[in-house]
N, C-alpha and C positions, 0 to 999 in steps of 0.2 A: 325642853327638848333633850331626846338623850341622844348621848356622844359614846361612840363606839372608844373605849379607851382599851389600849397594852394593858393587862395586870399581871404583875410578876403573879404565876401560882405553882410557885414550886417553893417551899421551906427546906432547906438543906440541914442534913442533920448531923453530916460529917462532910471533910473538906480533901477530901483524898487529891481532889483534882476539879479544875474548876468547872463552872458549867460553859459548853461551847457558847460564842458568842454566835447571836444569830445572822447568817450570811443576807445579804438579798434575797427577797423573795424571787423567783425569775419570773417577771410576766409577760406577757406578749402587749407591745404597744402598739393596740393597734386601731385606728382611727375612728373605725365605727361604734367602738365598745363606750356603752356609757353604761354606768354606775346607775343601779335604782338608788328610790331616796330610803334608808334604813331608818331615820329618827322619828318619828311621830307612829312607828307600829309597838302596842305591848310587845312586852317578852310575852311567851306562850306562857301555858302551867307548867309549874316543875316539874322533873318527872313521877314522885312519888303522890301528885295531884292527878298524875296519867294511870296509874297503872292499869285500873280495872278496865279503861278502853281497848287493851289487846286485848285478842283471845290466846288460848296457848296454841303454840304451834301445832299445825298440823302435817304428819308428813303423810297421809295414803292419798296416793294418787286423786284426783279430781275426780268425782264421779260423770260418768260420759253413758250418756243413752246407746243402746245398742240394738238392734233392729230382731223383730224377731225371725227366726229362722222359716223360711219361706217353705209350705208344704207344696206341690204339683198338683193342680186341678186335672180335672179330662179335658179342660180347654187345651192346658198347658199342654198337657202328654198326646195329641193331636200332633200328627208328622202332617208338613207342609206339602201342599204338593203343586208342581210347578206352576199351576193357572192361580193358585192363593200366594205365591213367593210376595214378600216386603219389601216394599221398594222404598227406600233411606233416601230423604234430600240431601243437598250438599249440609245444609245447614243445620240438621239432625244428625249426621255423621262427624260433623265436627267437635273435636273434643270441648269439652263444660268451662265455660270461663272459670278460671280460679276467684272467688269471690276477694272484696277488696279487704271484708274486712275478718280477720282471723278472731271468731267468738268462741272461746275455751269454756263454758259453763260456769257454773256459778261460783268459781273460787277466784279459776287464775282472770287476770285481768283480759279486757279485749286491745287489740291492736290491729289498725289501720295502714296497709301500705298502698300510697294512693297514686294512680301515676297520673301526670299532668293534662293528658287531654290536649284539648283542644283552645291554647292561650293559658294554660296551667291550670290547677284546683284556686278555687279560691276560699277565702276565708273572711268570714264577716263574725270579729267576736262578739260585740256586744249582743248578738243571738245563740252565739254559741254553734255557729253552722260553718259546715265546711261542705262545697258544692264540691262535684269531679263532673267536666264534662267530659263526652264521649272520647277516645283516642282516633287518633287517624288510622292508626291499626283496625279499626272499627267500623271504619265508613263514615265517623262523623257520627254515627245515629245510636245509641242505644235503647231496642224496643221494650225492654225487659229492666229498667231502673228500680236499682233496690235502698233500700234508707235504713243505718243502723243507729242505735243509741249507745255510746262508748261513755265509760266511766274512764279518763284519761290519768288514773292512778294505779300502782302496784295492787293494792288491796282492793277487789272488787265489790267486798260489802262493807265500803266503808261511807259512810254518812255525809254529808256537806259539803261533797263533790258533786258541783254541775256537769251536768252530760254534757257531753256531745253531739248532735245531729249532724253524721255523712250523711249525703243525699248523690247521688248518681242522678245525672242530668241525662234528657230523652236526647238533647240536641245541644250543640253548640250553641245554637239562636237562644237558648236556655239559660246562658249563663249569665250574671250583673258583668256589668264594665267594672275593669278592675281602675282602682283609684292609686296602688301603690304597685308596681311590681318589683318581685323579689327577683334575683339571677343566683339564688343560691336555694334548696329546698326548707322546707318547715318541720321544726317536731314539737307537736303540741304536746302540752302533757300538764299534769296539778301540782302545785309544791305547795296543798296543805294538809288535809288529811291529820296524821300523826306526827308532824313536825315538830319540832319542839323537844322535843325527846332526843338528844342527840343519835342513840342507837335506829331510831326511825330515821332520824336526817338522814341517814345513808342507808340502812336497811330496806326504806320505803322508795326515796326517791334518788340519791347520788348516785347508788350502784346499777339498778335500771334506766337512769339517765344517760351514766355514763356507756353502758351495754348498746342503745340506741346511738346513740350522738359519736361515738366515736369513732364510727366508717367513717364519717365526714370530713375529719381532720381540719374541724374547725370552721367549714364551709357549710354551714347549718345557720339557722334562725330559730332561735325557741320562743315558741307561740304562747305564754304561759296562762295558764287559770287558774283560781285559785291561788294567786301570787301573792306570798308572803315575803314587802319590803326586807325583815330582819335576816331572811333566809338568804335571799338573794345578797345581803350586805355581807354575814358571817360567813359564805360559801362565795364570796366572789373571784376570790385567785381561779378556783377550781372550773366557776362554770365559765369565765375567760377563756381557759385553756380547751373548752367544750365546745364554743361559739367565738366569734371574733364578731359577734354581731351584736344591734341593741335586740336586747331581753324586749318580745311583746308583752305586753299588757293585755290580754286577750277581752277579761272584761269587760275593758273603758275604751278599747277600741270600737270605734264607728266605721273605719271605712272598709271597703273589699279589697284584703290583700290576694294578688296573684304570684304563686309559686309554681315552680315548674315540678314539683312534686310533695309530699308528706307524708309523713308519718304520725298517727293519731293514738297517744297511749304510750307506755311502759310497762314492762313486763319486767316482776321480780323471777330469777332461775330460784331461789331458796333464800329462805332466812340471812339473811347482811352475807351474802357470799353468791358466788357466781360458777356453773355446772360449765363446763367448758362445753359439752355432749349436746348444749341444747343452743338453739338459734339465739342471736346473732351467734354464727362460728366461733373459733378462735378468739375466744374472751377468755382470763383467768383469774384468779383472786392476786397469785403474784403478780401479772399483768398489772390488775387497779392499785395493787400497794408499789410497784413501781412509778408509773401514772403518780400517782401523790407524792412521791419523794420528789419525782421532775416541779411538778408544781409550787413544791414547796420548800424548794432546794435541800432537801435534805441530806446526811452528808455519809449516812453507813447504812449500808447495804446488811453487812454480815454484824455479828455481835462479838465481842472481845471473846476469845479462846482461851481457858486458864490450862497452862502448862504444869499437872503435878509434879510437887518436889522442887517447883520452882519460884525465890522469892523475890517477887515485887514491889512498889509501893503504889502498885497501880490496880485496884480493886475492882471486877466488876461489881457494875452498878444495878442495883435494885430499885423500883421505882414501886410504892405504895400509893395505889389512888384512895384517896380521903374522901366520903362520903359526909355530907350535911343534913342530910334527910335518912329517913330509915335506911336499916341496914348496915348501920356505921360500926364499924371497928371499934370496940370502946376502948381496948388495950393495947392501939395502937404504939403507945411508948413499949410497952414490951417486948411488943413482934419485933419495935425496930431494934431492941438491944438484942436479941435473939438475935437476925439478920447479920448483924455486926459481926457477934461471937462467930459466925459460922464462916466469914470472910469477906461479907460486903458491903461494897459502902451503898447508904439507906437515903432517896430520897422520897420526900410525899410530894405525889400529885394533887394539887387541889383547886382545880380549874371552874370558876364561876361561869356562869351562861354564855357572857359577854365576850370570855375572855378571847385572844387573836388567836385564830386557829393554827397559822402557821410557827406562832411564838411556843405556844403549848405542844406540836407537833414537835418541832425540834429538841424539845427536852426530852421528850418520850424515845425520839429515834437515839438520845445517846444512852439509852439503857438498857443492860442486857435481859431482864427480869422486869415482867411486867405484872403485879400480885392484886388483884382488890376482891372486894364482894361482890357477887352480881349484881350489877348494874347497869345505866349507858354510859357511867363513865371510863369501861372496860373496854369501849368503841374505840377508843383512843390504839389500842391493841396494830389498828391499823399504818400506825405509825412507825412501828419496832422494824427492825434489820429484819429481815429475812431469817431464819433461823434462833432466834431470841428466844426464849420461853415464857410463855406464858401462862400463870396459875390463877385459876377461877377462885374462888372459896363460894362452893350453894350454903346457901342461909337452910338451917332447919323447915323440914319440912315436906320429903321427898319433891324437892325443885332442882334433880338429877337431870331429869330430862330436860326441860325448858333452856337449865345449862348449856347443856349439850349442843341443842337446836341452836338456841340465839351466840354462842360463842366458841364452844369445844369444837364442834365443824368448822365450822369458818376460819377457827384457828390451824386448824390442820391443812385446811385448804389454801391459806397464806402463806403456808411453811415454816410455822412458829413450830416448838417445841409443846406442845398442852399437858398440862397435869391438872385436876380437879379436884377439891378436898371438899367433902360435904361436911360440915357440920352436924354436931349432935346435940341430943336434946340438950345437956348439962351447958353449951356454949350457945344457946339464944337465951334472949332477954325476957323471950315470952312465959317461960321458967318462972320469974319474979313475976309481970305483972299480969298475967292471968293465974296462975299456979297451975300444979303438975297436972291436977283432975281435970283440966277446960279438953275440950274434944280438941280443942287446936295442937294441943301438946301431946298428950295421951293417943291421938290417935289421927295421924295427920289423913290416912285415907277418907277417912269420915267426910274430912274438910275438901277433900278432893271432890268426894263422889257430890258435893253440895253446889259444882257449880266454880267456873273462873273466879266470881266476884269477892265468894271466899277466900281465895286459895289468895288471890290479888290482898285482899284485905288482911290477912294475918302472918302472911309467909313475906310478901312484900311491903307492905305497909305497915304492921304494927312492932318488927321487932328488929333489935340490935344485935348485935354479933360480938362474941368475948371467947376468942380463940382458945382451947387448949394447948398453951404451950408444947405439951409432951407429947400431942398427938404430931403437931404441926412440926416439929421439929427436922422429922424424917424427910418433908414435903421439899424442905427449903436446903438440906444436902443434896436430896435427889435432882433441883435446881442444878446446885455447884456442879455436880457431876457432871449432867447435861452440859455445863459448860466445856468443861473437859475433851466432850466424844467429837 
């Protein structure tokens, strides 16, 4: 059986000042909340076992069919005249039901807002169905019932997620008896997909979870599928503060649960960050990194201010995430004496799968500089004060963009500081073990135009990273500065 264990993963590499101890997590105690069980699920693959499952981002808008533009017949162009006049029922004059369930095409995900009807929706998992009977707004009757299929994840072409079947019932007399009823609504939705990957753990499902679930201020029920134990155990402060309710088990449930409404699905706004411009309203990225500070008592907001010309013995702090799988800093001893020279004290991030989220968070938030390779270990990012900087380093290989999308936004969007340093041929490893001539080197478009799986396979997967001291140098004043403004 595995045991969720604390592991320190922070190596300290100077002593300027100690590291905070960690406060109490704050959590809500509250009666109905139970704990899945985490010990008996694998860990996922790691993530340099994931890579080639994403595609790279994409930002052009969703393609959306559009009607073609309507020519005028002679029928059409025909003036009415009072003995042919059309005469509209009540019930053809009335405006078009707004459909229940919002199908965006073939990228963004679908979403269901379901309203309770007549004795609530109900939910029967182990089929995977969720009925709506008719509303009383309605008459009771709906003539016209429609049935969709929802993939209840962020990514809509994502594999080994079970549908969903909504079904619209003709009649109340239509519906099962319910076996359990709820006095609080449902949001169903997948926690597996690309989990596993910590930058998916929130990119995929935290941050659209939390977008859904947060009107409710806790008064929600999450219906889950697709539920993965370890997820539910490494994320439990957080969906605590989500739910105040037991987490369903959607699959292994047998009986018909009834709610007085639901919600079917999650919707990502963009890459691990959140458009304020799009529905749910009033959502922000500073909003969810505040949100997680509450959660996980975190204790700074803003990051330490360096006053030039003035001498301390109090240094800001730099945090170096360590990487174990490709992509790794080889010269990491250097950058950190570099770091040093220039005024800060140096710690390495080195957080194992396992490790307590809130324990690892609160190391992060006491840092004012947040430095690593592209990675999910950069997700971390989300932890920093408000204002903190944070520097990407893209691995050779024009992986500018991808940057950008998966981190540089989102950082800007949290109100970090962002700086990017790309790497050059001379500072990957790929250099050595393929040599100069391999197309991966010599010509990274080549490796582009061949397709994700490449670009996955040699830019993320096959090489190390060995900084240019003298290029980088500039990168980690420009830092200090930042601290200053």
């Amino acid at each position: 059986m595995r045991i969720w264990l604390k592991i320190a993963a922070i190596r300290r590499t100077s002593a300027a000042h100690p590291t905070p101890t960690a406060p109490a997590v704050a959590e809500k105690t509250v009666q109905q909340q139970q704990q899945l069980p985490v010990k008996k699920e694998e860990a996922p693959l790691p993530e340099h076992e994931q890579v080639q499952e994403k595609p790279p981002p994409v930002d052009e808008e969703p393609h959306t069919e559009t009607e073609e533009p309507h020519s005028e017949t002679e029928e059409d162009q025909k003036p009415i005249d009072d003995a042919t006049k059309i005469v509209t029922t009540a019930e053809e004059s009335a405006p078009a039901k707004k459909p229940a369930c919002d199908i965006q095409g073939p990228w963004a995900s679908d979403v269901c807002d379901l309203a309770g009807g007549s004795g609530g929706v109900r939910i029967h998992g182990s089929t995977h169905t969720v009925l709506v009977p008719p509303t009383i707004e309605s008459g009771g009757s709906n003539p016209n019932p429609q049935e969709w299929r929802v993939l209840p994840y962020s990514r809509k072409h994502m594999s080994g997620i079970k549908e969903i079947t909504v079904r619209e019932l003709p009649t109340a007399a239509d519906a099962p008896r319910c076996a359990v009823t709820s006095q609080v609504p449902a949001l169903v939705f997948a926690m597996g997909g690309l989990t596993g990957n910590y930058w998916h753990d929130f990119s995929d499902v935290m941050i659209p979870l939390y977008l859904q679930a947060s009107r409710y201020d806790g008064e929600v029920q999450l219906v889950v599928t697709n539920i993965q134990p370890w997820y539910a155990g490494k994320y439990r402060h957080i969906i605590a503060r989500l739910s105040r309710y037991d987490v369903v088990d959607m699959d292994k449930d047998d009986q018909v649960r009834c709610f007085p409404s639901a919600i079917v699905g999650i919707r990502m706004h963009k890459e691990f960050s959140i458009d304020p411009a799009k529905e749910p309203t009033g959502h922000s990225m500073p909003e969810f990194t505040k949100f997680l500070r509450n959660v996980f008592a975190l204790p700074r907001a803003a990051p330490m201010r360096v006053t030039a010309g003035l001498i301390s013995d109090k240094k800001p702090r730099m945090m170096i995430i360590s990487r174990r799988h490709p992509r790794k800093l080889v010269n990491v001893a250097e950058v950190v004496a570099l770091a040093k020279r220039i005024g800060f004290e140096v710690v390495i991030g080195d957080p194992p799968f396992n490790v307590d989220v809130g324990d690892f968070a609160r190391e992060v938030n006491a840092a004012d500089v947040l430095m690593g390779v592209h990675g999910a270990g950069l997700t971390n990012s989300l932890f920093l004060p408000t204002g903190a900087v944070f520097i990407q380093v893209n691995p050779f290989g024009k992986m500018e963009h991808i940057g950008e999308v998966d981190f540089g936004t989102p950082a800007v969007d949290m109100g970090l500081k962002y700086m990017a340093y790309s790497c050059g041929m001379e500072e990957s490893t790929l250099v050595d073990t393929l040599g100069r001539d391999h197309p991966a080197v010599k010509d990274p478009e080549s490796i582009h135009r061949s397709g994700w799986s490449k670009v996955a396979e040699y830019y993320l997967g096959k090489q190390d990273v060995k900084l240019d001291l003298q290029r980088f140098e500039p990168v980690l004043l420009k830092a200090m500065a930042m601290l200053r403004e």
